[in-house]
N, C-alpha and C positions, 0 to 999 in steps of 0.2 A: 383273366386279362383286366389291369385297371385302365379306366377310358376317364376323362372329363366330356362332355357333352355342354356345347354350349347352345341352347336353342328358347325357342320358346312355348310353353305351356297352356294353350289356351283351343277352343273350338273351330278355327280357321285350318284351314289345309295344313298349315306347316306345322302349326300346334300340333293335327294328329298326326301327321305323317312323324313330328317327337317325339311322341307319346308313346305308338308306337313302336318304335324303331327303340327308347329306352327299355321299353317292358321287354322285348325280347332279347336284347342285352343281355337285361337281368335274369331271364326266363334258363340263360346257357353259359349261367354261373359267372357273367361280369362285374367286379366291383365298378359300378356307376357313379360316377359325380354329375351331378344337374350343376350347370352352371347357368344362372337365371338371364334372360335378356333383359326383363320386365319385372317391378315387385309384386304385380301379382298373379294367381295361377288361376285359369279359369279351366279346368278338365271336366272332362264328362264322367260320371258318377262311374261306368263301368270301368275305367282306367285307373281311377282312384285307389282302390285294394293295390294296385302294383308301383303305384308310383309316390303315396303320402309318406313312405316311409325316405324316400332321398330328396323330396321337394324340402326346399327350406333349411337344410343342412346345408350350413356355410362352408363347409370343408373339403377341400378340393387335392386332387393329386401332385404333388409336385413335380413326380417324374413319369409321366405316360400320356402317351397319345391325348390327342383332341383333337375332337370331332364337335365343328360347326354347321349346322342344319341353317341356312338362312338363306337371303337373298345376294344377287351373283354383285350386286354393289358395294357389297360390305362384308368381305372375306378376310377381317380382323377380327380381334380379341380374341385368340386364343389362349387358356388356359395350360400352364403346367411346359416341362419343357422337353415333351417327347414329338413324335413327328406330327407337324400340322394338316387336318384334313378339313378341305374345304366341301360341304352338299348344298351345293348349290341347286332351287331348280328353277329354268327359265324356260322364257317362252320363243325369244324372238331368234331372227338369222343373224345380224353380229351385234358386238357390245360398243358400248360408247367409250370414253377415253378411261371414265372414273370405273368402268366394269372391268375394263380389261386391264385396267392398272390393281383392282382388288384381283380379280382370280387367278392372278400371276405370285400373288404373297405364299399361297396354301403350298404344302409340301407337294399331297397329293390332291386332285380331284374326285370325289366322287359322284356319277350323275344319274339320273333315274333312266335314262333311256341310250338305247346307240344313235339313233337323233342326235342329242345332246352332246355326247362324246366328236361328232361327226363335226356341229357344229364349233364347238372347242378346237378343233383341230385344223379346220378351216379359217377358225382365226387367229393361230397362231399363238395359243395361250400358253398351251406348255407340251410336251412330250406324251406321246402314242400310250409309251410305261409308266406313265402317270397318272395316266386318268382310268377310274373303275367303273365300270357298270351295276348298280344296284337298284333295283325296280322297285318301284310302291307295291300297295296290295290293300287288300281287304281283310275284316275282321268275318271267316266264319263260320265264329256262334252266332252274330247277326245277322249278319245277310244269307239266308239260308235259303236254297233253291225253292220256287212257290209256283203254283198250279197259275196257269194265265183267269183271269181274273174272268165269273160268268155274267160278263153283263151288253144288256143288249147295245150299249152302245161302245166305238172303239176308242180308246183314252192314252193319248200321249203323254208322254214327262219329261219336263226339264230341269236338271238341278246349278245352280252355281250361280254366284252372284252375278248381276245384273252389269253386263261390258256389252260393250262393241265386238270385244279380242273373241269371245264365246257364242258372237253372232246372235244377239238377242235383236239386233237392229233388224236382222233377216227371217227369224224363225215365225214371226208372228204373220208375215207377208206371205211366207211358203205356204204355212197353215190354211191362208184365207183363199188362197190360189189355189188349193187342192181339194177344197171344200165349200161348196157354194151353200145356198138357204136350200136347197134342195136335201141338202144332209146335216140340216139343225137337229137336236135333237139325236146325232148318231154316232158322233164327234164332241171329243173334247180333250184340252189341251190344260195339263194341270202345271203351272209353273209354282217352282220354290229357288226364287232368286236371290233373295235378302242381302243386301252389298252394306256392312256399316260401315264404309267409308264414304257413301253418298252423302250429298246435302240431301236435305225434307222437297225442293224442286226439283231434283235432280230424280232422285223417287220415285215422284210424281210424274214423272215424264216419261219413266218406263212404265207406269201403273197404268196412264190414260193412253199409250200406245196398245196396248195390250188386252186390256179392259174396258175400256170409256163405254161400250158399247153393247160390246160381244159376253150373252152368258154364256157361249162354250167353252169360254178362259176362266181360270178360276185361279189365284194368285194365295200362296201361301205362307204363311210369315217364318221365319228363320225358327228350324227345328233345334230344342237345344240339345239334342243325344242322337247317337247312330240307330238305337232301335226304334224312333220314330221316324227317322228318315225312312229306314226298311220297312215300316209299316205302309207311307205313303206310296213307295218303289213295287210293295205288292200287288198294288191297287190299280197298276198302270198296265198297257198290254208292249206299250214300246219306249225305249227312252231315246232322247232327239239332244243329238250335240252338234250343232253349225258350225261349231268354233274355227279360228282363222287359226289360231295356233291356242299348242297347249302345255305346258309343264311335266304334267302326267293326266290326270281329271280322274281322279278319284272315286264319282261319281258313275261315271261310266262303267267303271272296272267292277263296280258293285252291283251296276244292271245286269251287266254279263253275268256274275257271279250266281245271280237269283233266278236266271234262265229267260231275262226280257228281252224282245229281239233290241237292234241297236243302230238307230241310223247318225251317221257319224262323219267327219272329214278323216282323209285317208293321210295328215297331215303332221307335221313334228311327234311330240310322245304317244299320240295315240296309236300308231303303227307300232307301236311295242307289243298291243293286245290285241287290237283289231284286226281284222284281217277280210275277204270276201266270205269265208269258209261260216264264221261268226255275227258278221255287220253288216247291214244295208252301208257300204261304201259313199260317201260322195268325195269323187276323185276331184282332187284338186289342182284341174289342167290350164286356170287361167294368170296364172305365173305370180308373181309376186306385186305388192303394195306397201307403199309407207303406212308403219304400224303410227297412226294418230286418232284419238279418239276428241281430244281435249279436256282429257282427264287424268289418264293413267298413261296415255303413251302420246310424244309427243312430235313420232315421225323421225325419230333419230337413226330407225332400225327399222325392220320388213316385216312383215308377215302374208300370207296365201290370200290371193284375194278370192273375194265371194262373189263371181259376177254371174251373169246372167245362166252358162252352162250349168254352173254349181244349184244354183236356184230351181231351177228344172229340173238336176236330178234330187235334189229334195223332195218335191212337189211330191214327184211318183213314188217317192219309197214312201210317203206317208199314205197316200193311196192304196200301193200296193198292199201294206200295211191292213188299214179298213179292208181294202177287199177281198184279203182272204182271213180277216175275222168274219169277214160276215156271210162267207160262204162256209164257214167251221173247218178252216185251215190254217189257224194258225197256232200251234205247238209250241209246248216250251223251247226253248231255243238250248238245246241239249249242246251244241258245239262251245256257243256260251259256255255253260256252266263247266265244260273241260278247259279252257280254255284258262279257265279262273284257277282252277285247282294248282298253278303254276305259279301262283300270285298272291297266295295266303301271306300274313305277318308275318308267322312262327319263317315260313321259307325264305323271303328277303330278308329277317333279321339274318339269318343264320349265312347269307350272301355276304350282308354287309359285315360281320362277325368274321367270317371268313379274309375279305379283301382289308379289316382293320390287322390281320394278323399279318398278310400281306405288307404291307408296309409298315411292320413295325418287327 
């Protein structure tokens, strides 16, 4: 199959979720054309061996498919003149005027989650037979299931940049509320938020929430490669996502994958992998809220609010959490790591390889 791919190349989510999604392309015999967003590429060293050889070749197909990986506002420039495919991935419940006017251009849609598809549908974007399911995943050779870590005290993790949408405004309150001075020293909370899209105050303002005071917060700066992220991810006994809504979270999919338990909202993409059987659940029963932060979202649209219920069952899953590490009950989280085997690269390439054949 020859494809154009228009997306872009760098160490932000969509970068890899490219990255990815091109190397297995090529992995199942696709002539691939990069088609550049940006001039230049920023990949991670282990992506590199698969992808140096099509970056930077200006040569594109004139007649086959294209496939756009980007955001749900800007579902143009397609390359080459076979059928248009738009991968969009969002987060919120509807689109604005300029959303829903881009993801009406693309032939076909394709989205990471039935969420997604659910909510396309709901608002009227295009036809039931047009829109595909293809899910993210994890690389792994990396992320490889790991023994829970032996140390006397119990250590939480959170990865993704620094929002409101991903409930960092909440997770550091739950923390302190499930953990008094009576368990200094038995508890800790390891965050890897790094947003470069923040101003240096902006920063600062998640840094001295989180930090100002507290050393069982420890903050660490943006990892430039997957196998150090998975180094830190080993290190942890659970990973903690608040989020109000999600695209997919990549992160998460990777906790699973390594065997860490997983406390989670039960909320947009993450019900694609989560579930009771796998996740500390926090059900998301207190209905919906204007998604506004004053940065990235500006109330146009919704998302699950985080109120008071949600906040309580946080609390205790982090407890619960502590309190059966510290009675020597808590095990790799074996549902996890089946649960991933469903989600590997090599398997969603060959998804989305599948539904490109599909509509073309």
């Amino acid at each position: 199959m020859k494809i154009n791919v228009t997306c872009p190349v760098n160490t932000t989510s969509y970068g890899y979720v490219s990255a990815y999604f091109m190397k297995g392309l090529l992995e199942l015999g696709c002539d691939v054309k990069h088609i550049p967003m940006f001039f230049e590429h920023e990949i991670d060293q282990d992506l590199s061996p698969y992808l140096d050889k099509i970056l930077g070749d200006f040569r594109f197909h004139h007649d086959a498919v294209s496939l756009k990986i980007w955001h749900q506002h800007d579902m143009t420039g397609f390359t080459g003149n076979g059928p248009k495919v738009g991968f969009p991935i969002f987060e919120l419940e509807t689109f604005n005027d300029r959303e829903s006017h881009s993801l009406r251009y693309p032939d076909f849609l394709f989205v990471a989650s039935k969420w997604a598809k659910e909510r396309l549908l709901a608002n009227n974007i295009t036809n039931e037979e047009n829109i595909f399911v293809v899910p993210l995943g994890f690389n792994e050779d990396i992320f490889i299931p790991c023994k829970m870590p032996k140390s006397e005290c119990t250590i939480f993790g959170n990865f993704g940049k620094w929002e409101v949408r991903k409930g960092h405004d909440v997770l550091y309150r739950a923390f302190c509320d499930a953990f008094g001075k009576k368990d200094n020293g038995e508890v800790y909370l390891i965050m890897v938020p790094s947003n470069r899209f923040l101003t240096d105050s902006e920063r600062k303002y998640w840094e001295n929430l989180y930090s100002g005071s507290d050393s069982r917060v420890k903050i660490l700066p943006r990892q430039p490669s997957q196998p150090l992220v998975y180094k830190i991810m080993s290190q942890i006994h659970c990973a903690v996502f608040p989020a109000r809504a999600e695209g997919w979270n990549l992160e998460a999919l990777e906790s699973l994958a390594i065997g860490k338990h997983l406390i989670i909202t039960d909320c947009t993409a993450h019900s694609e992998y989560a579930s009771d059987k796998n996740s500390r659940l926090i059900k998301m029963s207190s209905g919906f809220e204007k998604a506004e932060d004053g940065k990235f979202f500006n109330g146009s649209s919704y998302w699950k609010k985080f109120g008071s219920d949600e906040h309580e069952q946080l609390v205790e899953h982090m407890r619960s959490v502590h309190r059966e590490r510290t009675e020597g009950n808590l095990s790799v989280n074996k549902a996890g790591i089946e649960t991933a085997k469903n989600f590997t690269w090599s398997k969603c390439s060959k998804i989305l390889y599948d539904n490109l054949l599909e509509v073309t």
